[in-house]
PDB file with one MODEL, atoms N, CA, C and O in Angstrom:
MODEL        1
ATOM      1  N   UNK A   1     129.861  70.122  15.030  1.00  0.00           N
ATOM      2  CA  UNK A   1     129.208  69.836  13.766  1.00  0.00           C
ATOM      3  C   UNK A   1     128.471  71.095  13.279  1.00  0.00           C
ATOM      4  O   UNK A   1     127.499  71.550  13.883  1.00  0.00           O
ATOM      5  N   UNK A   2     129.055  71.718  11.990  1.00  0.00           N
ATOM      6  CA  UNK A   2     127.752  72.652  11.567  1.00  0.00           C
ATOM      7  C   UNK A   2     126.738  72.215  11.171  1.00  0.00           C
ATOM      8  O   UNK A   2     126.485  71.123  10.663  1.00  0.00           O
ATOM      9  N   UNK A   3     125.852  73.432  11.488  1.00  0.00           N
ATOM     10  CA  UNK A   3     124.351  73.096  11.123  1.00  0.00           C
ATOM     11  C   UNK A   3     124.260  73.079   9.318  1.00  0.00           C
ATOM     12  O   UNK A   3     125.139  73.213   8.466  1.00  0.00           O
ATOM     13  N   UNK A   4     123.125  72.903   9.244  1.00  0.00           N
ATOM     14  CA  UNK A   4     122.942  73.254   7.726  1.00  0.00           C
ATOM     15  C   UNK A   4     121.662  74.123   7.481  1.00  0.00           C
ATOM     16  O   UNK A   4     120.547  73.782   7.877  1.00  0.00           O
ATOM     17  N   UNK A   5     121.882  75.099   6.897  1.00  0.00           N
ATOM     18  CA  UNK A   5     121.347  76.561   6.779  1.00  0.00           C
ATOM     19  C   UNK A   5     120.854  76.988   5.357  1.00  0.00           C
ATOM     20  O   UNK A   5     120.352  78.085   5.115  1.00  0.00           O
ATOM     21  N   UNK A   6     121.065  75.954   4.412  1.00  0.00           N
ATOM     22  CA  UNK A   6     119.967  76.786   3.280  1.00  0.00           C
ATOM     23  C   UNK A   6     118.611  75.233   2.713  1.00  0.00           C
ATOM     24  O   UNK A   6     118.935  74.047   2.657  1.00  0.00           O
ATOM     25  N   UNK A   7     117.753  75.572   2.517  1.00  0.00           N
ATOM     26  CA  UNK A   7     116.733  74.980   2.632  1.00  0.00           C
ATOM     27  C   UNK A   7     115.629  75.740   1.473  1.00  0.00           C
ATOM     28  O   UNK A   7     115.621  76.971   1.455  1.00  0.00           O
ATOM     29  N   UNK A   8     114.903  75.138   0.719  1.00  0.00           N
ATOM     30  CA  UNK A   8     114.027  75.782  -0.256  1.00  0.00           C
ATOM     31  C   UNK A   8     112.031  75.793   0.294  1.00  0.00           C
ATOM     32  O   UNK A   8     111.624  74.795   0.890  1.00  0.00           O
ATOM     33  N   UNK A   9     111.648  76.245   0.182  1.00  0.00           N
ATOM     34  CA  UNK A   9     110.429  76.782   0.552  1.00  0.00           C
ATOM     35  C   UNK A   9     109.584  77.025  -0.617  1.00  0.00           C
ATOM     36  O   UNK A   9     110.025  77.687  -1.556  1.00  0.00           O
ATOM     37  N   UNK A  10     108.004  76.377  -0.633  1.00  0.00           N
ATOM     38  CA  UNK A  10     107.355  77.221  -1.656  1.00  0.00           C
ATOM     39  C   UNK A  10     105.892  77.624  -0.811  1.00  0.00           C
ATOM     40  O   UNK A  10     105.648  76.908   0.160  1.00  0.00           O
ATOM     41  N   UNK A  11     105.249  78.348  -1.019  1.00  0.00           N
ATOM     42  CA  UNK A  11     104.025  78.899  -0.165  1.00  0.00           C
ATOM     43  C   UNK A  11     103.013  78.983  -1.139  1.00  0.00           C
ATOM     44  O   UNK A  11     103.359  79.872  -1.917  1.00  0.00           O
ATOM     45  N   UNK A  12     101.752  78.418  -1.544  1.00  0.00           N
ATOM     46  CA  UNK A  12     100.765  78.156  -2.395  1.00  0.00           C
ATOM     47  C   UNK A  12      99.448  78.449  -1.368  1.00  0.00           C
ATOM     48  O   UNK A  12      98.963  77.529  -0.709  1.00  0.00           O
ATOM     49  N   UNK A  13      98.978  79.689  -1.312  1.00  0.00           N
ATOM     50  CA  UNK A  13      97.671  79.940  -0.387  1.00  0.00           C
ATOM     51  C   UNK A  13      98.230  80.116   1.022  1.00  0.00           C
ATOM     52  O   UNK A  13      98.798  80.969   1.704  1.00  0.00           O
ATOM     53  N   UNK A  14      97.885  79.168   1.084  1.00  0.00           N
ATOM     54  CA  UNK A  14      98.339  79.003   3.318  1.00  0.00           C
ATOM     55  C   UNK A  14      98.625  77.892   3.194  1.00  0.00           C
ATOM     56  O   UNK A  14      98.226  77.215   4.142  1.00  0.00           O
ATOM     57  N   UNK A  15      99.257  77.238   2.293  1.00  0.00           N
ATOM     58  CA  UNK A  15     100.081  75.671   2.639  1.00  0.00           C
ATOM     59  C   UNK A  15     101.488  75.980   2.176  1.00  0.00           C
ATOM     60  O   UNK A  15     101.637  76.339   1.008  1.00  0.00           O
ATOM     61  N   UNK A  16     102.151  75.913   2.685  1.00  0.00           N
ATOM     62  CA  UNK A  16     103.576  75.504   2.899  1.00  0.00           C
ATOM     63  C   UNK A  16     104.291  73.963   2.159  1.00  0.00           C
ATOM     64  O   UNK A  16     103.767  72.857   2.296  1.00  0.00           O
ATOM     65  N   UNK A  17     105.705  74.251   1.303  1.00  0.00           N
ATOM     66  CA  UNK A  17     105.878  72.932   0.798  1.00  0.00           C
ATOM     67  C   UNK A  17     107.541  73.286   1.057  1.00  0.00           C
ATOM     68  O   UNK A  17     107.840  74.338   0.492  1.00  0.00           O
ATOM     69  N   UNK A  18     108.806  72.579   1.858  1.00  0.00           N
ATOM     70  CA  UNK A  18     109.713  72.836   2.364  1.00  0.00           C
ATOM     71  C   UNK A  18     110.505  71.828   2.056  1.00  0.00           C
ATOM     72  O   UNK A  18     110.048  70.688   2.133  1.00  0.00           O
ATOM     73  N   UNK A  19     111.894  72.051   1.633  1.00  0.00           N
ATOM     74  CA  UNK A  19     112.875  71.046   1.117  1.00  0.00           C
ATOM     75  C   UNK A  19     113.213  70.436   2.450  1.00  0.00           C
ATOM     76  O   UNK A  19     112.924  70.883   3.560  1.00  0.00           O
ATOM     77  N   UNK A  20     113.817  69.430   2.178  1.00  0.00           N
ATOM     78  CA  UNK A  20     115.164  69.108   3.540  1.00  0.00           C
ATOM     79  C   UNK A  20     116.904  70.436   3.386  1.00  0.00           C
ATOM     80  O   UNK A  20     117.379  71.090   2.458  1.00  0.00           O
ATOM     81  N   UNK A  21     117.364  70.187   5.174  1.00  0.00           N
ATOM     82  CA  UNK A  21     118.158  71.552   4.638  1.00  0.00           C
ATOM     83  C   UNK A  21     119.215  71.383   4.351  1.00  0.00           C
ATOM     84  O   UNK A  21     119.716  70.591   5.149  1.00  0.00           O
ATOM     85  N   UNK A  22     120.251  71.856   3.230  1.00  0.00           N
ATOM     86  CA  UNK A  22     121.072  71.638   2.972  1.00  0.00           C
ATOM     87  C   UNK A  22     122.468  72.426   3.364  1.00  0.00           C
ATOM     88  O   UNK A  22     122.405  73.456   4.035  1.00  0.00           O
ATOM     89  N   UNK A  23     123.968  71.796   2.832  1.00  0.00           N
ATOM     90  CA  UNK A  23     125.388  72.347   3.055  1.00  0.00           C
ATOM     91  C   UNK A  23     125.130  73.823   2.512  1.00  0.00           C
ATOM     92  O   UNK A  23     125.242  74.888   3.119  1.00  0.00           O
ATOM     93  N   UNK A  24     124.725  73.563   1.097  1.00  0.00           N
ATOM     94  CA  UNK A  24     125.005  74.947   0.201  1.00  0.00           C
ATOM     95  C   UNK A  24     123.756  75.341  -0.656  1.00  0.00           C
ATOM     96  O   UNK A  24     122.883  74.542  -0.994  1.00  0.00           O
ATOM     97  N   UNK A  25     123.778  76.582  -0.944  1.00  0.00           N
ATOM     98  CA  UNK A  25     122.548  76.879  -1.788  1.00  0.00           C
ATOM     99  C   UNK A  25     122.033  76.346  -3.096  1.00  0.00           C
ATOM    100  O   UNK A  25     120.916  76.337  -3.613  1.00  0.00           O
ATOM    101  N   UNK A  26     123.327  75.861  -3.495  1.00  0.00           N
ATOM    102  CA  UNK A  26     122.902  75.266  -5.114  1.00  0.00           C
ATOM    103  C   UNK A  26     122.410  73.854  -4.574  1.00  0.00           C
ATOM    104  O   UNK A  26     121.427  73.501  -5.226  1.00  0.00           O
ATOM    105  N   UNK A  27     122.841  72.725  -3.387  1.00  0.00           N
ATOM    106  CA  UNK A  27     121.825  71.954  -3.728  1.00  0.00           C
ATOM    107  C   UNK A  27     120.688  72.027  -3.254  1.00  0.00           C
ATOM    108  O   UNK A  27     119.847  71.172  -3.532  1.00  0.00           O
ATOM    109  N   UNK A  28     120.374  73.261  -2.283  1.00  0.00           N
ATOM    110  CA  UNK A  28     118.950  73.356  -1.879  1.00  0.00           C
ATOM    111  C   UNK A  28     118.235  73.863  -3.205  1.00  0.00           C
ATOM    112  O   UNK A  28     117.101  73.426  -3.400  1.00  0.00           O
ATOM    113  N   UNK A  29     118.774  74.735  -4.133  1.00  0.00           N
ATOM    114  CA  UNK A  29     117.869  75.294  -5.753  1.00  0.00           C
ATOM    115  C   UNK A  29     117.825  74.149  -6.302  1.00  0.00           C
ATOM    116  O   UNK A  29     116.872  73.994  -7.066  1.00  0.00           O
ATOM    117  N   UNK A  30     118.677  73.102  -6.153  1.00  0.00           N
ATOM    118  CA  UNK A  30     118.147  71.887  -7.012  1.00  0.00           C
ATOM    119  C   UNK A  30     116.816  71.098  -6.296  1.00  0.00           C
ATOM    120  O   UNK A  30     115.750  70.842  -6.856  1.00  0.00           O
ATOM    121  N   UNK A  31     117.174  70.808  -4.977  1.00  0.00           N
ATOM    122  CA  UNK A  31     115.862  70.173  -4.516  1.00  0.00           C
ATOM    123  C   UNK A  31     114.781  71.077  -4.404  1.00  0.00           C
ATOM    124  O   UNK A  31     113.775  70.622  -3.860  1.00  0.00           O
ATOM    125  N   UNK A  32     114.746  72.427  -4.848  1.00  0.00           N
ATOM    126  CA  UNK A  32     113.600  73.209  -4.916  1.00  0.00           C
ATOM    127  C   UNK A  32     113.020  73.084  -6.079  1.00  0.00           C
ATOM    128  O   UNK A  32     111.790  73.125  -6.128  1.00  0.00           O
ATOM    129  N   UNK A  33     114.057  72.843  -7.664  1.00  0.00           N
ATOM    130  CA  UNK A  33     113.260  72.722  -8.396  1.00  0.00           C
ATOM    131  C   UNK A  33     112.907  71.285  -8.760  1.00  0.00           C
ATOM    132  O   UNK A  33     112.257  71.022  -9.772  1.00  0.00           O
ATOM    133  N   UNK A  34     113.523  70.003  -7.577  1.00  0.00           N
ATOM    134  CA  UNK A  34     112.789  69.039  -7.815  1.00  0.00           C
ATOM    135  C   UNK A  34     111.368  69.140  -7.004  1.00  0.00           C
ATOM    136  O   UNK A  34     110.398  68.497  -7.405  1.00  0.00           O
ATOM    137  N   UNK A  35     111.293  69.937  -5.900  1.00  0.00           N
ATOM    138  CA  UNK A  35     109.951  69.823  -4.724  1.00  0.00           C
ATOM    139  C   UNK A  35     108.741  71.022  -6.046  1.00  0.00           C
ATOM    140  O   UNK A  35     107.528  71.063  -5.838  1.00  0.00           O
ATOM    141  N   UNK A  36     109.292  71.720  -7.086  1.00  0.00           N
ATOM    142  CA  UNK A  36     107.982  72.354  -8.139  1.00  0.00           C
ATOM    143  C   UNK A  36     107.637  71.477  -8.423  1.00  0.00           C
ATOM    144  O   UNK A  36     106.494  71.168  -8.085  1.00  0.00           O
ATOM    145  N   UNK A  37     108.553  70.445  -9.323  1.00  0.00           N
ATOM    146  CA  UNK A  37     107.735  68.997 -10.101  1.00  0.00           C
ATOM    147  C   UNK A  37     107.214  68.444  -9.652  1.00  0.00           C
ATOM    148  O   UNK A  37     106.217  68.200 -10.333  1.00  0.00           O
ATOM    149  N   UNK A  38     107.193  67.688  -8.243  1.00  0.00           N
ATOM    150  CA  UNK A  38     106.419  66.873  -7.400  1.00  0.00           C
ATOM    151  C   UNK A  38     105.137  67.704  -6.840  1.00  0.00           C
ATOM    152  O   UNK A  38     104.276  67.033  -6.271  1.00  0.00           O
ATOM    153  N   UNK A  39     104.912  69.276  -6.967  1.00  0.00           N
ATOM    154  CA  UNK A  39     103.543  69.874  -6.863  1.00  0.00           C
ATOM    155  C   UNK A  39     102.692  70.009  -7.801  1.00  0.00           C
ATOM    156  O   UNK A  39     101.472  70.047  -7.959  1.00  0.00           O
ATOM    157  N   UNK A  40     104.269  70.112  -8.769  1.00  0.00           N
ATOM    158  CA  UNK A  40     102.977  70.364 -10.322  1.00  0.00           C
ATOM    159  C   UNK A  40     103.086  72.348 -10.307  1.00  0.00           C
ATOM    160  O   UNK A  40     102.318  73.027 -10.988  1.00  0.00           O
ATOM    161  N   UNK A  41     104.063  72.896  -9.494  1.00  0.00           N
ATOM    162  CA  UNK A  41     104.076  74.443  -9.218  1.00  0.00           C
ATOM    163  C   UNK A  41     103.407  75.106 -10.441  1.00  0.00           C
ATOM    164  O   UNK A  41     102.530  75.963 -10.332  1.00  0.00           O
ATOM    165  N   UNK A  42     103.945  74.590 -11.757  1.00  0.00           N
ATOM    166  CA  UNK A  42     104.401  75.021 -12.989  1.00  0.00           C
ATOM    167  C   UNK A  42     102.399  75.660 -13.168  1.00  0.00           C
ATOM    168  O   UNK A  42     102.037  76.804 -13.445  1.00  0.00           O
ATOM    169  N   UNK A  43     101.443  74.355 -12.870  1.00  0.00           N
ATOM    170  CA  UNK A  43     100.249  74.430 -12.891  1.00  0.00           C
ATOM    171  C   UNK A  43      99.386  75.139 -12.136  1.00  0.00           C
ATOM    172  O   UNK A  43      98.260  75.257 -12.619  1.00  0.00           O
ATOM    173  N   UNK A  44      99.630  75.760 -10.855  1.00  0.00           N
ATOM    174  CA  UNK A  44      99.071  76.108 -10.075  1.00  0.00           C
ATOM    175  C   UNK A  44      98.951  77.827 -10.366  1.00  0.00           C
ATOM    176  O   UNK A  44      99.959  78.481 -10.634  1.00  0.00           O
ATOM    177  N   UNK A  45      97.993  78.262 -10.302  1.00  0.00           N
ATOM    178  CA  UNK A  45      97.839  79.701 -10.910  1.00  0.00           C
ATOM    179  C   UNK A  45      97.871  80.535  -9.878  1.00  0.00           C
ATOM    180  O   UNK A  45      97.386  80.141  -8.817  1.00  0.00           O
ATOM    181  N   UNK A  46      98.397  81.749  -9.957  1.00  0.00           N
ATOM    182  CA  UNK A  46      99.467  82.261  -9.458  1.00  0.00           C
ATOM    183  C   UNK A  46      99.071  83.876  -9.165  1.00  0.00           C
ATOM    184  O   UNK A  46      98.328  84.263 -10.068  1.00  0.00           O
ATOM    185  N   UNK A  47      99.362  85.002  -8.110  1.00  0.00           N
ATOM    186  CA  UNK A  47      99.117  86.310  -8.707  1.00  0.00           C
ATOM    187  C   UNK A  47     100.454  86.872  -9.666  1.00  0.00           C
ATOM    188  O   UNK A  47     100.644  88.087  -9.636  1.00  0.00           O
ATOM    189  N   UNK A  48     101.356  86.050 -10.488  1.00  0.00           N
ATOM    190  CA  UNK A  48     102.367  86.083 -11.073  1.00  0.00           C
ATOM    191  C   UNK A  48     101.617  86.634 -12.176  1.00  0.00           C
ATOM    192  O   UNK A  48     101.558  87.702 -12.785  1.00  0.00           O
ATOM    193  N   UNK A  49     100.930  85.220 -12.210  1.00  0.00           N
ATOM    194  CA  UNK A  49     100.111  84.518 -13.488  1.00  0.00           C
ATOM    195  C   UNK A  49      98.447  86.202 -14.145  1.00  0.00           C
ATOM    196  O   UNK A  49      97.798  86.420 -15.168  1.00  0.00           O
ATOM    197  N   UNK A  50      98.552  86.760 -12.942  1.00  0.00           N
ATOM    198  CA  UNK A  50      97.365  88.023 -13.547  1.00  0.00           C
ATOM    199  C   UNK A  50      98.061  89.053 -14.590  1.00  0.00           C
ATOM    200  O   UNK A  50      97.532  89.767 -15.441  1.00  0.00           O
ATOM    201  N   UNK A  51      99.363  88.896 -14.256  1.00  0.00           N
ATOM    202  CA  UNK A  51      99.990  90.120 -15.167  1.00  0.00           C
ATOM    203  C   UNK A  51      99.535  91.207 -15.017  1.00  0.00           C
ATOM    204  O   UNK A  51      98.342  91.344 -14.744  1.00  0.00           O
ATOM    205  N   UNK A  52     100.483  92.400 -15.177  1.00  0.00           N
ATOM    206  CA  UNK A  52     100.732  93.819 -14.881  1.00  0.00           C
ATOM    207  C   UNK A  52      99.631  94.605 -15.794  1.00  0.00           C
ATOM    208  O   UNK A  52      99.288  94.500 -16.971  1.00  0.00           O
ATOM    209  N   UNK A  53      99.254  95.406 -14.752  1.00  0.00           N
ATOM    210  CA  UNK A  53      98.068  96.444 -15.444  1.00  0.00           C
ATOM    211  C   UNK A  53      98.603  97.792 -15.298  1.00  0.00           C
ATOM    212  O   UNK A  53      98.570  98.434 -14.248  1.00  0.00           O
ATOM    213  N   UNK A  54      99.128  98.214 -16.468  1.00  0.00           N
ATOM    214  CA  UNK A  54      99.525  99.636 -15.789  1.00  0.00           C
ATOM    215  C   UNK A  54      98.291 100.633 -15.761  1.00  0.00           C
ATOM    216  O   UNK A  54      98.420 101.750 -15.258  1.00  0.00           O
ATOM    217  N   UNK A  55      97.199 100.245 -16.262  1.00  0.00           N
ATOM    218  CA  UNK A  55      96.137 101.210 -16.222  1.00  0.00           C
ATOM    219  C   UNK A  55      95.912 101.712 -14.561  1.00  0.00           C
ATOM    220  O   UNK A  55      95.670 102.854 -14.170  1.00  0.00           O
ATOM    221  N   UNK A  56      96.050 100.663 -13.871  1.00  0.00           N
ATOM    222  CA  UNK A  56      95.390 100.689 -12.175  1.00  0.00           C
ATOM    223  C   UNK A  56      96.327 101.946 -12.039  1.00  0.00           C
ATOM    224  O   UNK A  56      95.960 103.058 -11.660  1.00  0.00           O
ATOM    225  N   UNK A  57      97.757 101.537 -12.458  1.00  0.00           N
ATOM    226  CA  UNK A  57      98.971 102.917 -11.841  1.00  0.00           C
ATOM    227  C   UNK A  57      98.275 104.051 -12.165  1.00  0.00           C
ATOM    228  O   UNK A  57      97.944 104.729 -11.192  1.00  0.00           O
ATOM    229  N   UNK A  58      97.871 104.563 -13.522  1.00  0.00           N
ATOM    230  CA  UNK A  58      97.491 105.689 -13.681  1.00  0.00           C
ATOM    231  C   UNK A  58      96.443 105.981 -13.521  1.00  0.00           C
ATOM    232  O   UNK A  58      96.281 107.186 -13.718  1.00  0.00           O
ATOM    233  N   UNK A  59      95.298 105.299 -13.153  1.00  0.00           N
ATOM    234  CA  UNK A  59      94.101 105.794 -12.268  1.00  0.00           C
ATOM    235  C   UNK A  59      94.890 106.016 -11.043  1.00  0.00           C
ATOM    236  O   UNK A  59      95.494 107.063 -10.810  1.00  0.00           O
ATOM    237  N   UNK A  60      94.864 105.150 -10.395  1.00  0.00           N
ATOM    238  CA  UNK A  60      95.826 105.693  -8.928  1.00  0.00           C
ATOM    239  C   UNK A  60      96.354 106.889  -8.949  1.00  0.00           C
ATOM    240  O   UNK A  60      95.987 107.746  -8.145  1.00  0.00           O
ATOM    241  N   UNK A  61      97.051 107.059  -9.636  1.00  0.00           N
ATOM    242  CA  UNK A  61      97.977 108.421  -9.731  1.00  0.00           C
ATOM    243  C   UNK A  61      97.226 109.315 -10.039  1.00  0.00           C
ATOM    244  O   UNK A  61      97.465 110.349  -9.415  1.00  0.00           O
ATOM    245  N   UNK A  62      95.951 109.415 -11.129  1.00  0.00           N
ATOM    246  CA  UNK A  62      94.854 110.671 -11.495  1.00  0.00           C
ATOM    247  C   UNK A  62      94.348 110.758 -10.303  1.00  0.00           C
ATOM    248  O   UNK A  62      94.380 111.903  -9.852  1.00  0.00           O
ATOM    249  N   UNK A  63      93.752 109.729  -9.421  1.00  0.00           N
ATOM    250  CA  UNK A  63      93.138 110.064  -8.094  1.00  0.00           C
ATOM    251  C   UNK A  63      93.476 110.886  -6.961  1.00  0.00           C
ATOM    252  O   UNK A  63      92.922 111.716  -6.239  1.00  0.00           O
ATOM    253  N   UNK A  64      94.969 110.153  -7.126  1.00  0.00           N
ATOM    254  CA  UNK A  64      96.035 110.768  -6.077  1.00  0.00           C
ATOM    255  C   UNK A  64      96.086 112.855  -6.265  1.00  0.00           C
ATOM    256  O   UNK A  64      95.876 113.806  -5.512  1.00  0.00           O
ATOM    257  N   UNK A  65      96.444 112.688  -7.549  1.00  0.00           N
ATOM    258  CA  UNK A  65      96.679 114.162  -7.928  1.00  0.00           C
ATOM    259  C   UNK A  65      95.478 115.147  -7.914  1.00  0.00           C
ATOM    260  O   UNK A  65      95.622 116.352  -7.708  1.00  0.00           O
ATOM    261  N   UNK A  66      93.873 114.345  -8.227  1.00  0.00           N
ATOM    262  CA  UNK A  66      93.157 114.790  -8.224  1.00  0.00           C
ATOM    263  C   UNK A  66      92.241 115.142  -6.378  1.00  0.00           C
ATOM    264  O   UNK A  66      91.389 115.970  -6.056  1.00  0.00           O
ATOM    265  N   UNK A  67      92.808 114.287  -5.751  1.00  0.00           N
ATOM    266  CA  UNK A  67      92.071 114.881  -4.192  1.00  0.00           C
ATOM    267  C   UNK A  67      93.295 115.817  -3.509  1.00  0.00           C
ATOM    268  O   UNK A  67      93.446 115.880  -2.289  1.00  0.00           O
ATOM    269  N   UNK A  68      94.243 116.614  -4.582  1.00  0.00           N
ATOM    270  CA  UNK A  68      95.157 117.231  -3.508  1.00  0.00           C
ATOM    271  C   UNK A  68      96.285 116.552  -2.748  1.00  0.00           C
ATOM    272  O   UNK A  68      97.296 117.254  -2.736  1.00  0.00           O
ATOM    273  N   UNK A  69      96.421 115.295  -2.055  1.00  0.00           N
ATOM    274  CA  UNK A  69      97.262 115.091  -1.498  1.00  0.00           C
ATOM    275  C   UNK A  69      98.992 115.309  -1.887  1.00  0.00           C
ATOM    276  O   UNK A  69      99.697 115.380  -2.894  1.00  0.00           O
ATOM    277  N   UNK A  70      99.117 115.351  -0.636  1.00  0.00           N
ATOM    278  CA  UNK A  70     100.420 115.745  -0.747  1.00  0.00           C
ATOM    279  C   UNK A  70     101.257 114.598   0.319  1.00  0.00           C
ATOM    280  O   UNK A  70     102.468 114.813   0.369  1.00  0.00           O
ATOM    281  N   UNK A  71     100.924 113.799   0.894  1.00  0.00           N
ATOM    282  CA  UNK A  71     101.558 113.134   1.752  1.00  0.00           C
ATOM    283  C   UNK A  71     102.204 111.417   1.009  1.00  0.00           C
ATOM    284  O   UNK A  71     103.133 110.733   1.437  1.00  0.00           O
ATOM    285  N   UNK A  72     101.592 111.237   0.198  1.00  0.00           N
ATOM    286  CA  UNK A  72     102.248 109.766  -0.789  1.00  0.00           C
ATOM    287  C   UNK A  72     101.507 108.793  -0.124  1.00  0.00           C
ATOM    288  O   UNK A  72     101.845 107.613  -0.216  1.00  0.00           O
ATOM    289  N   UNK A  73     100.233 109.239   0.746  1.00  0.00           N
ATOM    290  CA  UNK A  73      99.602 108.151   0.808  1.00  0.00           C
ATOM    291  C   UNK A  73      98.224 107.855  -0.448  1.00  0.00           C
ATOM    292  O   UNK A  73      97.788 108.786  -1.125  1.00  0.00           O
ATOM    293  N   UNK A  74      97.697 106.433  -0.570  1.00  0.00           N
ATOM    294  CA  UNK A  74      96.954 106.193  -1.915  1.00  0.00           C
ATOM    295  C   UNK A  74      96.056 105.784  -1.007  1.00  0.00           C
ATOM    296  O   UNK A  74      95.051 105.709  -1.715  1.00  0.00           O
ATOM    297  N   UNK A  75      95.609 105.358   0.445  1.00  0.00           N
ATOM    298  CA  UNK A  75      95.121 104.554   0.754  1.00  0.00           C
ATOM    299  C   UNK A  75      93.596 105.938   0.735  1.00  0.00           C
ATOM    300  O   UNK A  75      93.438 107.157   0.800  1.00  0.00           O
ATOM    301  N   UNK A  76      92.778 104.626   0.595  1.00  0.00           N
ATOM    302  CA  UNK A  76      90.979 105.577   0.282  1.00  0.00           C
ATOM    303  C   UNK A  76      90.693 106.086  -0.338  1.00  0.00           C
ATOM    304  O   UNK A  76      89.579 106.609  -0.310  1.00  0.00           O
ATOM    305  N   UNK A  77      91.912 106.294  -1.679  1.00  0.00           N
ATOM    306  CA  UNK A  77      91.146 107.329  -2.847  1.00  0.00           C
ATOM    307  C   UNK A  77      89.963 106.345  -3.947  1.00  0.00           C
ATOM    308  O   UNK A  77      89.545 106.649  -5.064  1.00  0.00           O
ATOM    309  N   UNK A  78      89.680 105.145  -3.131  1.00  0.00           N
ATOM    310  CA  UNK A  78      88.194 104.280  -4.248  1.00  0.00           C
ATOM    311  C   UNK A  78      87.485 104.420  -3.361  1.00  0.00           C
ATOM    312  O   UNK A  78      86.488 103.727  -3.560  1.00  0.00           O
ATOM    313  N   UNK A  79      87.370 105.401  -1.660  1.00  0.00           N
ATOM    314  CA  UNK A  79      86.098 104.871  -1.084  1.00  0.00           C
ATOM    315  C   UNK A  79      84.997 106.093  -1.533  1.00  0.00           C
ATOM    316  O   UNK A  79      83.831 105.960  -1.161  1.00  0.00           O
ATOM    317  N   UNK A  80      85.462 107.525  -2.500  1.00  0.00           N
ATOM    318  CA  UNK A  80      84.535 108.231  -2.563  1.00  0.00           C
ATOM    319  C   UNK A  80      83.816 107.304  -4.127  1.00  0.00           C
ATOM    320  O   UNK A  80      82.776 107.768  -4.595  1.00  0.00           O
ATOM    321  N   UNK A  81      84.289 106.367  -4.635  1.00  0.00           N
ATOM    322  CA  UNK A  81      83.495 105.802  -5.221  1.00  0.00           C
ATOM    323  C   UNK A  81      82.767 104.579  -4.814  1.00  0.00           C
ATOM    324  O   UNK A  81      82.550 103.630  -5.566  1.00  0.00           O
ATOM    325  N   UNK A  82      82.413 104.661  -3.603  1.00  0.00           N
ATOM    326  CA  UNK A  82      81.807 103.086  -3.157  1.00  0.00           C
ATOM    327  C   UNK A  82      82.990 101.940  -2.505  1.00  0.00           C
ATOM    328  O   UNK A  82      84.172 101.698  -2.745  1.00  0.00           O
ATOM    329  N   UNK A  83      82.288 101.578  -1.862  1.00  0.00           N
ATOM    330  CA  UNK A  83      83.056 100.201  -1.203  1.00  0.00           C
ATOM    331  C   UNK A  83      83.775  99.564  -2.434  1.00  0.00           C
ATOM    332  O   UNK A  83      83.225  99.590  -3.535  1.00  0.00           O
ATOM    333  N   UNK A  84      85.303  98.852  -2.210  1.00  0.00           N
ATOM    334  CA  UNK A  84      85.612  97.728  -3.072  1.00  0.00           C
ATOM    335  C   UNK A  84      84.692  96.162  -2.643  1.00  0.00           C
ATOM    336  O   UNK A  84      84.240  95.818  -1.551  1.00  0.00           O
ATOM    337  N   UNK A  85      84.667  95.607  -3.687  1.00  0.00           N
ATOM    338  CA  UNK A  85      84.321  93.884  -3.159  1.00  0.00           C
ATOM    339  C   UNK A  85      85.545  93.555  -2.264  1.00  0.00           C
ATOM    340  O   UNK A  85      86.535  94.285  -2.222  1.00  0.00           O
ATOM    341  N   UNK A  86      85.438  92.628  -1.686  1.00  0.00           N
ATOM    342  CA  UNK A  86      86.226  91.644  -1.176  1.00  0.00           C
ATOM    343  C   UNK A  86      85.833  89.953  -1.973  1.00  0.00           C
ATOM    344  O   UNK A  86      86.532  89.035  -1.544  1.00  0.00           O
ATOM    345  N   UNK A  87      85.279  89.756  -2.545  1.00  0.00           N
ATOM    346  CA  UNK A  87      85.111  88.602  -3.265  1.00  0.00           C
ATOM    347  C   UNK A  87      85.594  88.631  -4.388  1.00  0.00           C
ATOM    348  O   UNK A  87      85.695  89.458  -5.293  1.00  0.00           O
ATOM    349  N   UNK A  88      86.040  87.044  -4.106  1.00  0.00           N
ATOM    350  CA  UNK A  88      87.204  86.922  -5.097  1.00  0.00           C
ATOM    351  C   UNK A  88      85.927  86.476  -6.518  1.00  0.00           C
ATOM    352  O   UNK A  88      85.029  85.673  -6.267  1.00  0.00           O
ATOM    353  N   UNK A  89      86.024  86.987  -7.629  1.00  0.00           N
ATOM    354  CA  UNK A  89      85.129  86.451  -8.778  1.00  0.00           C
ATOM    355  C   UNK A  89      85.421  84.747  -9.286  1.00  0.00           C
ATOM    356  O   UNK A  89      84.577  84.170  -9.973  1.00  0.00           O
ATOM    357  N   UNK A  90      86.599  84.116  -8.888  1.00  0.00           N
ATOM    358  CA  UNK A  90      86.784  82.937  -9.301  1.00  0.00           C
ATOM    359  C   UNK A  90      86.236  82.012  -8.071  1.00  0.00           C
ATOM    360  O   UNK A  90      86.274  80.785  -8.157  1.00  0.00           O
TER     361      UNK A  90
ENDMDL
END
């Protein structure tokens, strides 16, 4: 007997919401987009939902260019301005 190998998944925070698994992929995309409706997915706000800032890119990139580096790493160019928060404002 084969197994059955495609199955739909949605991940909201740290909870997990998982179809039953199916023959083929199209009916696991169907029971995936029946398991959105039964969460309400459509409602749940999202880091989809912040939309693209290209400003951050080009600070990043002035920073980058501006301490010299040469290696393509970004990591620490905000700590000569102070700690970031870790709190979320919402």
């Amino acid at each position: 007997m084969k197994e059955k190998q495609y199955f739909g998944c949605i991940h909201v925070g740290s909870k997990n919401y998982y179809t039953d698994y199916f023959d083929n992929i199209d009916e696991a995309a169907d029971e995936l987009r029946c398991l959105e409706k039964r969460i309400n997915f459509e409602l749940i706000k999202t880091v989809e939902d912040e939309g693209f800032y290209p400003e951050r890119a080009i600070i990043m990139e002035e920073k980058y260019q501006e301490s010299g580096r040469e290696n393509g790493l970004y990591t620490g160019l905000n700590m000569k301005d102070g700690q970031v928060s870790n709190d979320n404002p919402e």
